[in-house]
C-alpha positions in Angstrom: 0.0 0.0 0.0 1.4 3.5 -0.7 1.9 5.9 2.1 -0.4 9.1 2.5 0.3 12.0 0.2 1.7 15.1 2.5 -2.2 17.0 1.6 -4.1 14.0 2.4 -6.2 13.3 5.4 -6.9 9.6 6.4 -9.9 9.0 8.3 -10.8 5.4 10.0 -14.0 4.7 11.0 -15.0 1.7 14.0 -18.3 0.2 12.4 -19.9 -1.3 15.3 -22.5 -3.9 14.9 -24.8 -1.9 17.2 -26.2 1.6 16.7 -23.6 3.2 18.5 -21.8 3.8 15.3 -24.6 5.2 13.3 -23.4 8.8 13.7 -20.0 8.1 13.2 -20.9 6.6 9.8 -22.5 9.4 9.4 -20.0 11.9 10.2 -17.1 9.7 7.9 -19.8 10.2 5.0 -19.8 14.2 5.5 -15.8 14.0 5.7 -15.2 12.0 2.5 -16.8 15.3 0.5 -13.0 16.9 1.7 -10.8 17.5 -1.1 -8.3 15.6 0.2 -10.0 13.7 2.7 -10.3 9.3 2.1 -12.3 7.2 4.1 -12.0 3.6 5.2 -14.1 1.3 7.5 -13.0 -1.1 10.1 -15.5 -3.6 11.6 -13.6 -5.2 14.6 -14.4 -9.1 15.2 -13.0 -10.1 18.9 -11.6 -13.7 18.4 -12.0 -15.6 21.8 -8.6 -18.4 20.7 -10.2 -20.9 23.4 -13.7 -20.6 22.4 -13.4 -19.9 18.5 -10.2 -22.3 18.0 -12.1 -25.0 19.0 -14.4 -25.0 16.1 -11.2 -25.0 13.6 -12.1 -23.4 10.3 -15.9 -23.3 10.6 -15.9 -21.3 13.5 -13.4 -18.9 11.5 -16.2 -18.8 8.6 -19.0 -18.3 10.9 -16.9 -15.5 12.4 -16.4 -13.7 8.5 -19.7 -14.5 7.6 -21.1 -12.4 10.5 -18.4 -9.4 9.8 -19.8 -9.1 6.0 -23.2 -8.9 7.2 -22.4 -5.9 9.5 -20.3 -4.3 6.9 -22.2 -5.6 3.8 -25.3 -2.1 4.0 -21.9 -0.1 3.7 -20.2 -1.9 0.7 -21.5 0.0 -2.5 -20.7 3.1 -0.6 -18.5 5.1 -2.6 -17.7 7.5 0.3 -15.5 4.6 1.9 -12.1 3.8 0.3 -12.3 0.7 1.7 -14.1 -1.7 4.1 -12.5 -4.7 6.2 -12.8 -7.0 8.8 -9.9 -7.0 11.9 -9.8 -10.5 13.8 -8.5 -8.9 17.3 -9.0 -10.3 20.8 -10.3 -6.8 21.7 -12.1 -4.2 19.7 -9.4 -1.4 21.4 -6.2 -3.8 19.7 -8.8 -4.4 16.6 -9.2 -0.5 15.9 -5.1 0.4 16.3 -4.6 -2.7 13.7 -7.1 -0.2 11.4 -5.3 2.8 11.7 -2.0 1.4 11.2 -3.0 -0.7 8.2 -4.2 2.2 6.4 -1.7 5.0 7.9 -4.9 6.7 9.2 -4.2 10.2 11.0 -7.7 9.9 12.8 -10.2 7.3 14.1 -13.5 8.6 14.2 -15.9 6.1 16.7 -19.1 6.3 18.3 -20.5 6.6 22.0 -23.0 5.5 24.4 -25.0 8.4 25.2 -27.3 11.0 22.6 -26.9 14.2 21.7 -29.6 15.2 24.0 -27.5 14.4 27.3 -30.0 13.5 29.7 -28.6 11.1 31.8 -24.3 11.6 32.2 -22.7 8.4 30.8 -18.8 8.6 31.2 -16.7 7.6 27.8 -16.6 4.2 27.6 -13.8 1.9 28.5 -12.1 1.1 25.0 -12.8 4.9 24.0 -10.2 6.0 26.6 -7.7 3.6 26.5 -7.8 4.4 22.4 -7.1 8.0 23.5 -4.0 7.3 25.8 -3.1 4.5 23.1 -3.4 6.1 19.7 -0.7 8.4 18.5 -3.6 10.1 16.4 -6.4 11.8 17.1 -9.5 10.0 18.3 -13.0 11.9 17.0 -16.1 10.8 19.2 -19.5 11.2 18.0 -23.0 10.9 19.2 -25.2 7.6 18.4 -27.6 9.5 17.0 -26.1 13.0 14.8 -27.7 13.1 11.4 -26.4 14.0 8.7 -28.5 17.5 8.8 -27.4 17.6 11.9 -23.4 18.4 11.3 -22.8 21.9 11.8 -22.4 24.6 8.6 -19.8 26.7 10.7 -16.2 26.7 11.6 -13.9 24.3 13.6 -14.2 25.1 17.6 -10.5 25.0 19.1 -10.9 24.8 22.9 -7.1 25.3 24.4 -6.0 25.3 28.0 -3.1 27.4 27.2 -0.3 24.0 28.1 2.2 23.7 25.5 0.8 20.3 24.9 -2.3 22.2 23.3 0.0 23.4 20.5 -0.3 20.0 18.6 -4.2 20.4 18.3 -3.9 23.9 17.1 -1.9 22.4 14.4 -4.4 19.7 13.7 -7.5 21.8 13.8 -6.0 24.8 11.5 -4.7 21.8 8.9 -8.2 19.9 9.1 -10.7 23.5 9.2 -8.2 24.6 6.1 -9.3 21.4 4.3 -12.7 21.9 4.9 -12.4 25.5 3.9 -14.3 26.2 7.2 -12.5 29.0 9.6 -11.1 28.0 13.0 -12.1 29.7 15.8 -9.8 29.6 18.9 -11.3 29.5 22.3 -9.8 29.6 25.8 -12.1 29.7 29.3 -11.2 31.1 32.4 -12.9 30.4 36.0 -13.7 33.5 37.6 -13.2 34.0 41.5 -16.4 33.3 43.9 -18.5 35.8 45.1 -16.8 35.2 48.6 -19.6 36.5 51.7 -16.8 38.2 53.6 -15.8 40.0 50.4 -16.3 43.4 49.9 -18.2 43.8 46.8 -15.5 46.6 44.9 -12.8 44.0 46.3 -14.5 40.9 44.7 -14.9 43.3 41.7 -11.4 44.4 41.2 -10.3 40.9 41.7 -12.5 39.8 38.8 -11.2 42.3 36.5 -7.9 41.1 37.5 -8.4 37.5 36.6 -10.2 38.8 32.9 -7.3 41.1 32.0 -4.8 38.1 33.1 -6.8 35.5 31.3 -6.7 37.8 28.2 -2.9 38.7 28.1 -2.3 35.0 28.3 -4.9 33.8 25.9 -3.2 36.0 23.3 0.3 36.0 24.3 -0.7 31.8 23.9 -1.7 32.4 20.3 0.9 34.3 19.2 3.8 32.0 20.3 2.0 29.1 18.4 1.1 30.8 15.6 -2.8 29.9 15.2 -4.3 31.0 12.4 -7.9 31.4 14.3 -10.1 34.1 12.1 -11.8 34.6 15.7 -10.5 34.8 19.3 -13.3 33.9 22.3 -12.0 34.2 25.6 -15.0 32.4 28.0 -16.1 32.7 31.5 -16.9 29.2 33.2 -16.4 25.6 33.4 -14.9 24.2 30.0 -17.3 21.4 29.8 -20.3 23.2 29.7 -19.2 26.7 27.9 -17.9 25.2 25.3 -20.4 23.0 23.7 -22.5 25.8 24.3 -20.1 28.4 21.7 -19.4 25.4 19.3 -23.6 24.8 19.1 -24.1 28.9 19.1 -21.4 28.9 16.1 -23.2 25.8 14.0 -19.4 24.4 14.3 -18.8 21.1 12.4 -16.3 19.9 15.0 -14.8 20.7 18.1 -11.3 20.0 18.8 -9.2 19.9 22.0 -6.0 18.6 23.3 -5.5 15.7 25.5 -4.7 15.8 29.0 -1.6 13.1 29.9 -2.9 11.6 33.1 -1.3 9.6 35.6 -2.2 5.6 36.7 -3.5 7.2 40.2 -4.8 10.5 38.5 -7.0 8.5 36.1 -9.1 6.7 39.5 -10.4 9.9 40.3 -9.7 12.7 37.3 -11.0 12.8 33.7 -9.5 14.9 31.0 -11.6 17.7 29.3 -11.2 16.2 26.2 -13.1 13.0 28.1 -15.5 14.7 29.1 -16.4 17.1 26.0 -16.3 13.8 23.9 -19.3 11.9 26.3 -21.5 14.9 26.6 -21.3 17.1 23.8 -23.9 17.0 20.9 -21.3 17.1 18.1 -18.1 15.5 17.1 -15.4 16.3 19.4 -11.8 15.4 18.2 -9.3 14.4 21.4 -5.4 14.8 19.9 -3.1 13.6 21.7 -0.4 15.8 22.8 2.9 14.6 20.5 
């Protein structure tokens, strides 16, 4: 197989044989009208050696048999470069077989819970171990996103102002230019309480403080990575909820934001933004990872 031309993107898709990848599919189909954007599918089928091995070469048939039938609605789809069928003892080792085989620079999966929220269902297990895993990014999309439903505005760049962050900057600029959508570069700040033994003109002052601050950082940020953002938004709140709420106000077609690097002890009781953006937010949110 050749490798990747230097304008091309690569996008990998996880075909799941539930409905949890039905906006993901349709997502990959919006993609592949990029100019330089190609498209494959990967259908993972988790081989159980001491249950499967037993059967010889009828259970191997009975496994492909059942992985053409998932993929087969998909095969005169001229969207998809190609479709295939991993043999993995885990969809997580399944899915980094994909990207590998096909050079892929992102894997676009589904998740558990709608675009509606509702009820708060964390990422699922093989989501984030693909994040910590993959050297690309991973782009998580609701079950249920229709096709109309994939935003006519720009590419949403949520930063933290860490170096690590730089990365997605250069991801997001290379993918919105693609698209021929603008980037808009956004950074949130958490204001200071309204303390009850705080003079109000104290609290005040100490607010203004923390906005010019957060502003001479957020540009000083910008400048020393270079992001060619069309628009600046500096936030006030909790990342998780502003900025879903900006990237819906904006239409945006995908939000994008770096990944946090978390400990073995950090991840029993911390999530990453990115995390938490990709299980709750009604449109795709790209995690990249931070080298």
């Amino acid at each position: 197989m050749s490798e990747p031309s230097q304008d091309e993107i690569r996008w990998m898709v996880g075909v799941d044989a539930r409905e949890l990848s039905r906006g993901a599919i349709a997502y990959a189909r919006w993609l592949a009208g990029g100019r330089f954007h190609r498209v494959y599918g990967a259908h993972v089928v988790e081989w159980v050696p001491h249950v499967h091995e037993r059967y010889g070469e009828v259970g191997r048939e009975q496994v492909r048999a059942m992985a053409t039938k998932v993929l087969e609605p998909l095969d005169a789809d001229p969207r998809f470069e190609e479709l295939g069928a991993v043999l993995a003892t885990g969809a997580e080792d399944g899915l980094v077989e994909a990207v590998q085989a096909k050079h892929a620079h992102a894997l676009v999966i589904g998740r558990r819970a709608p675009r509606d929220g509702g009820v708060v269902i964390r990422l699922g297990r093989v989501a984030r171990r693909l994040v910590r895993r993959l050297p690309v990014p991973v782009v998580v999309v609701p079950p249920d996103l229709e096709p109309d439903q994939i935003g006519d505005g720009p590419v949403v760049l949520g930063v933290d102002l860490t170096e690590s962050c730089g990365v997605a900057a250069a991801w997001a600029a290379r993918v919105a230019a693609d698209m021929r959508r603008s980037l808009v570069l956004v950074h949130a700040i958490h204001l200071p309480d309204d303390g009850p033994y705080l003079p109000s003109d104290m609290w005040e002052h100490s607010v203004a403080v923390e906005r010019e601050h957060g502003a001479e950082a957020f540009r000083a940020w910008a400048d020393r990575h270079g992001v060619g953002a069309t628009e600046q938004v500096l936030l006030e709140g909790p990342p998780v909820q502003v900025l879903p709420r900006l990237a819906q106000e904006r239409r945006a077609c995908l939000l994008v934001t770096g990944s946090r690097e978390l400990g073995g002890m950090e991840r029993l009781f911390l999530s990453s933004l990115g995390t938490e953006l990709a299980a709750t937010a009604p449109l795709p949110v790209a995690i990249v990872p931070p080298s």
